[in-house]
C-alpha positions as CSV (number, residue, x, y, z in Angstrom):
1,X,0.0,0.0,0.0
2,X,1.2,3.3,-0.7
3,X,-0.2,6.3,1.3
4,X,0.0,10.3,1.1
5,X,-0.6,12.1,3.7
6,X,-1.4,15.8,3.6
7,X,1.3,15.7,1.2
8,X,2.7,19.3,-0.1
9,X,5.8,20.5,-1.9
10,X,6.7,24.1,-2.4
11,X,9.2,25.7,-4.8
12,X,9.2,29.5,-3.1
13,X,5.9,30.7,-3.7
14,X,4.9,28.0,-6.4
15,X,2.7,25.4,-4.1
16,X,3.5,22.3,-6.8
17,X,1.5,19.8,-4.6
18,X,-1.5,20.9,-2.1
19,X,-2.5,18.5,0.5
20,X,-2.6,15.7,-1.3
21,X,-4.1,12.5,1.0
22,X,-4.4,9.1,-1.2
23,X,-4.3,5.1,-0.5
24,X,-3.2,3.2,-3.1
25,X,-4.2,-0.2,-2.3
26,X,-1.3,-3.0,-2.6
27,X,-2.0,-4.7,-6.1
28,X,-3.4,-1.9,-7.3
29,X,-2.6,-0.1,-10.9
30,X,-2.5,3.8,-10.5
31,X,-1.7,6.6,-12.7
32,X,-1.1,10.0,-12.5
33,X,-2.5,12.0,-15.2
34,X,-2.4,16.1,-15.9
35,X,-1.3,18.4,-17.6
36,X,3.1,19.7,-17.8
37,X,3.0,21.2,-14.3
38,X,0.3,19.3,-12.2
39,X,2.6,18.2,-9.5
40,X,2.9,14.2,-11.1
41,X,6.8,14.2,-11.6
42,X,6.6,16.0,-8.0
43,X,4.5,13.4,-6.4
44,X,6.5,10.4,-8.2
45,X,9.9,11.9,-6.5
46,X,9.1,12.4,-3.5
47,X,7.1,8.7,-3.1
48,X,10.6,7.4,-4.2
49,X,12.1,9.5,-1.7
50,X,14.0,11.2,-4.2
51,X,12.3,14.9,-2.9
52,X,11.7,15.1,0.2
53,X,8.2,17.1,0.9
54,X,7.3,19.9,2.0
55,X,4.9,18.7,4.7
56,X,3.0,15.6,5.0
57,X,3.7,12.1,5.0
58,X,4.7,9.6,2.7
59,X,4.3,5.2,3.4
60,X,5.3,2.6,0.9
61,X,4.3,-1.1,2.2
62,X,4.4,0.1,5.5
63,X,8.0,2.0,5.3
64,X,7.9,5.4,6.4
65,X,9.8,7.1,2.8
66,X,11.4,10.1,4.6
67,X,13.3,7.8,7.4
68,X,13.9,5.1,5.2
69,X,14.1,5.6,1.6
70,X,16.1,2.7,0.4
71,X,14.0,0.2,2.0
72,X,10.9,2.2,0.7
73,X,12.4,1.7,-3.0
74,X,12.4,-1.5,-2.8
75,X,8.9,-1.9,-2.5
76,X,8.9,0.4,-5.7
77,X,8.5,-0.2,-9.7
78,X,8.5,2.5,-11.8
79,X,8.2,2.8,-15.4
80,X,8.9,6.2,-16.9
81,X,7.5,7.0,-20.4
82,X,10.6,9.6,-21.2
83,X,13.1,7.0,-22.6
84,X,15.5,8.9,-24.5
85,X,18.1,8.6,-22.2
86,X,18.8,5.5,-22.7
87,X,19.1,5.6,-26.5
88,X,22.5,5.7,-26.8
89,X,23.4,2.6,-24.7
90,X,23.7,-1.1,-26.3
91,X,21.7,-3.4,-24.6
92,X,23.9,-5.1,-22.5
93,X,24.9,-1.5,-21.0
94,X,20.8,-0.8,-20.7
95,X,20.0,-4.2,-18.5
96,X,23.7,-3.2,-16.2
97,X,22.3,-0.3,-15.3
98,X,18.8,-1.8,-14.2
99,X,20.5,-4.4,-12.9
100,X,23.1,-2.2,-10.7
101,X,19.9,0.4,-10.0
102,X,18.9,-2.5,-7.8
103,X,21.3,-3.8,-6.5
104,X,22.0,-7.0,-8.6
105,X,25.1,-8.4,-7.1
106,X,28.0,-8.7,-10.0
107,X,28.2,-12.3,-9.6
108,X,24.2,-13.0,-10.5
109,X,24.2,-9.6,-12.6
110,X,26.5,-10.8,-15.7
111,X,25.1,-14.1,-16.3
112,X,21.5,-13.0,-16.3
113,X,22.6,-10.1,-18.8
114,X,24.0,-12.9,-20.8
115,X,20.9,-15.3,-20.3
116,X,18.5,-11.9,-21.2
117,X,19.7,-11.0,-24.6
118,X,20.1,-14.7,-25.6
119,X,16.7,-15.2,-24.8
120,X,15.7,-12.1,-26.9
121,X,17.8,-13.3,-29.8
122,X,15.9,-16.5,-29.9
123,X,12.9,-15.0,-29.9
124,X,13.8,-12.3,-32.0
125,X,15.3,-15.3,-34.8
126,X,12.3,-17.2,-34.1
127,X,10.2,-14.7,-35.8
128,X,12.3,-14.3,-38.6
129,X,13.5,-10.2,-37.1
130,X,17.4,-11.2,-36.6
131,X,18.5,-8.4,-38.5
132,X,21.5,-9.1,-41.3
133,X,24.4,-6.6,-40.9
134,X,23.1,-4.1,-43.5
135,X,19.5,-4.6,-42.7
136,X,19.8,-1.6,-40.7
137,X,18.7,-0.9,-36.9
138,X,17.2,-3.8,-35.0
139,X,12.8,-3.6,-34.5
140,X,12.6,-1.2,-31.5
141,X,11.7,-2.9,-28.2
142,X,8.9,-2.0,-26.0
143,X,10.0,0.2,-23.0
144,X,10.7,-1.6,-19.9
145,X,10.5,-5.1,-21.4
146,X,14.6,-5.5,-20.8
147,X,14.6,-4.8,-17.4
148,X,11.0,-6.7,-16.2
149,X,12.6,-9.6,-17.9
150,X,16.3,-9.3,-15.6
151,X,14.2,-9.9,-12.4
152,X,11.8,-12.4,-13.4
């Protein structure tokens, strides 16, 4: 369960959240939806304990988020939809850095890289997509499939 609590964050004068009080039940799907400036990238950082608020009170499975962030992120998934920074890596650098984000130890981290994109490449030769080397850039990937598939 995730819970806000009279939540608020200030920026000087702009008030970017205003009391915000939620439950998100655990299991449940949520979304934050408004327009460039509603607070969502605000609410999102400050859940992850990546901001800390204002005022108000933030719980993730129980964890209070101020007093203990990196048990609070563990409890937490998040799937941005602005992917550009990661357009410039190769794959096998994209699924290290998910994989070092949380704290994959280097002995389990290379061999399930290694296991990930051969599973992709069979997959990928299955359905007839293995590109040839002048057929140009591989078919794009969904975001987030890479790194769902290095912890499951």
């Amino acid at each position: 369960m995730i819970e806000f609590q009279g939540l608020r964050r200030e920026y000087g004068d702009l008030v970017a959240v205003r009391d915000l009080h939620v439950s998100i039940p655990e299991g449940e799907v949520y979304g934050l939806i408004g327009p460039n400036g509603a607070g969502k990238t605000t609410i999102i950082r400050m859940a992850c304990g990546l901001l800390t608020p204002t005022a108000g009170h933030i719980t993730v499975s129980g964890v209070d988020v101020h007093q203990h962030p990196e048990l609070a992120q563990s409890h937490i998934g998040y799937l941005s939809d602005f992917f550009s920074v990661y357009d410039d890596l190769k794959v096998w650098e994209y699924l290290d850095y998910f994989g070092r984000a949380y704290k994959m130890p280097d002995s389990q981290l290379r061999p399930r890289i290694d296991e990930v994109i051969l599973r992709f490449v069979k997959r990928l030769s299955f359905l007839g997509l293995v590109p040839s080397k002048t057929a140009g850039p591989p078919p794009a990937r969904p975001p987030g499939v890479a790194p769902v598939e290095l912890f499951s």
